[in-house]
N, C-alpha and C positions, 0 to 999 in steps of 0.2 A: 079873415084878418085883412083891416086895410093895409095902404104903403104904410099912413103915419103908425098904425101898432108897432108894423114889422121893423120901421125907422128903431123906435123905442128901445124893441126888445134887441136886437142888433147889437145897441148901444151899449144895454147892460149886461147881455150878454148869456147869464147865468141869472134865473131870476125863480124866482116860486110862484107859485099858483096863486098865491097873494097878490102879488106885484102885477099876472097876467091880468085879474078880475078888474085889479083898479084901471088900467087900460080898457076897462071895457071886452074883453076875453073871455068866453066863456069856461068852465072846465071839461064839456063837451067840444067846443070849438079845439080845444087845445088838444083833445084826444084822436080830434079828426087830423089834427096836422101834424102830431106824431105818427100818427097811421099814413098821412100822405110822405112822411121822412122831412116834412119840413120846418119842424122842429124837433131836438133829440131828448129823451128824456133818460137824465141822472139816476134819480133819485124817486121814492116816492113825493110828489107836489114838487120837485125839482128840475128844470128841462136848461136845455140849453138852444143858443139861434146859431144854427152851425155857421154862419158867417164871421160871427160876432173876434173882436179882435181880444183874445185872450192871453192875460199877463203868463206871466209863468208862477206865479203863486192860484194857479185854477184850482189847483185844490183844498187851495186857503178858503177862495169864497165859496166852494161846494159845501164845504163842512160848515163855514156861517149861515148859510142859506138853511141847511139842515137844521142845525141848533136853535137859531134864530136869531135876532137884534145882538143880545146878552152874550153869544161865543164869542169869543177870544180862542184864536190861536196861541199857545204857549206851550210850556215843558219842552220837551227833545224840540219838538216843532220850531219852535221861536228860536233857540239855539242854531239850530241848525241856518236858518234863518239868516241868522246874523255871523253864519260863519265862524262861530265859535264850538263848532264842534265837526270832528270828520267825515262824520260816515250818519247820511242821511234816515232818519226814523223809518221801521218800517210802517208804524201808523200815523197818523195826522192827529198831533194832541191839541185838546180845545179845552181849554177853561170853558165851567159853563155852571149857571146856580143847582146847588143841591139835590134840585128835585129832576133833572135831566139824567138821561137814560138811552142806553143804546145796544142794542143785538149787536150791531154792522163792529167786525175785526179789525176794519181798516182807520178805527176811531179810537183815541184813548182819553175818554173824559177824565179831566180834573175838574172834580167837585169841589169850589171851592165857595167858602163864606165871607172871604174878601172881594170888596165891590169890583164888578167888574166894568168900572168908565175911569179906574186911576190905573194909572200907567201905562196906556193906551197908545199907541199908533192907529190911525185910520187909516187903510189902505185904498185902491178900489174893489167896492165889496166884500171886504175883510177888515175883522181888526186884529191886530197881531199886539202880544204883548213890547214896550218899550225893550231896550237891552236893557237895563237897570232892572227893570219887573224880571224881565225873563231867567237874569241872574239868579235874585234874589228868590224865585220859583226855582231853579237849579237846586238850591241851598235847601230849600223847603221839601222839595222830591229826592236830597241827596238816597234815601234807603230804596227808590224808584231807578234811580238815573246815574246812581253811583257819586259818591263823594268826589273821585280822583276829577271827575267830568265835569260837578260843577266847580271846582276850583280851577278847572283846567280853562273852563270859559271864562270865569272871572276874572282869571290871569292875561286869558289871550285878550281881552275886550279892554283891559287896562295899557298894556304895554302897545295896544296896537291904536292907542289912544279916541280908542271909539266911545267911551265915558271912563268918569274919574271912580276914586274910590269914596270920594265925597259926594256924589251923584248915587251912588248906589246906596251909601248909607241917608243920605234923604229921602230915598226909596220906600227902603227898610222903613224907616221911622213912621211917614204916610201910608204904609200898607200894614204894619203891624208888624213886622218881622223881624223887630231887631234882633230878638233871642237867637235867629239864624244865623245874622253876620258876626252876632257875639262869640258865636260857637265856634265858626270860623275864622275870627278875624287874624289870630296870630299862623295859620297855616299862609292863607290869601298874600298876610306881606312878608313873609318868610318864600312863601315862594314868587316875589314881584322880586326880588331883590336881587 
């Protein structure tokens, strides 16, 4: 590995066996320099540059790197996230298409059939669902995630004027979920009030 590879991966930090190749890396060269300790490996095809300056969502972009382009952080994950809920997941939940699949405990796939490039935050190396999405996925997992919990976000994320409730229901509408907020919607302003 030259300086400018190592410059690279530094950079990003947390990358896959993909990203090393296009750098010119090979998946041999990569096994020799996790064997020399000077790069750390995650995951299967997942490694990290132990230099590298990592946010504190590292585990947001472990589980994207895992999944692929298509993950979305969401459910407990995104809540938590956004501070709308107390007490952190113990798994790292990803939205991710239908056909994704996973052994690893420390992952809680949401297979879901709604596209996953609306309602989108980009992060670095991650994308996390918006608080609007992540709501109205609250709403959608309430038999997952507990009813009290997503109304409990929806409420906090409203009063603490992080979005409206007009923002969540144009959400709803662009993702297909009205029948969720419908469900909800006399608890939601009954308990804003």
């Amino acid at each position: 590995m030259n300086k400018n590879q190592e410059t690279k991966l530094k950079k990003i930090g947390i990358f896959t066996l993909a990203q090393a190749k296009e750098l010119g890396i090979s998946q041999q060269s990569l096994s020799i320099l996790v064997k020399q300790e000077k790069i750390t490996r995650l995951d299967r095809g997942i490694f990290l540059h132990p230099e590298a300056n990592l946010e504190r969502e590292y585990d947001f972009q472990i589980a994207c790197a895992k999944f692929g382009p298509d993950a979305v952080i969401g459910g407990l994950s995104a809540l938590f996230y956004y501070n709308l809920v107390d007490q952190a997941p113990k798994q790292t939940w990803v939205l991710v298409p239908s056909h994704k699949v996973t052994s690893k405990r420390s992952y809680r796939l949401i297979r879901t059939q709604i596209p996953l490039d609306k309602g989108i935050v980009v992060g670095n190396g991650y994308k996390v669902a918006s608080i609007e999405r992540a709501i109205m996925e609250g709403f959608k997992l309430a038999s997952k995630i507990g009813v009290r919990t997503a109304i409990h976000a929806c409420r906090t994320a409203i009063q603490q004027k992080q979005t409206t409730l007009r923002k969540i229901g144009m959400t709803a509408k662009e993702l297909g979920l009205n029948s969720y907020l419908t469900k909800y919607f006399e608890t939601i302003i009954g308990s804003i009030e």
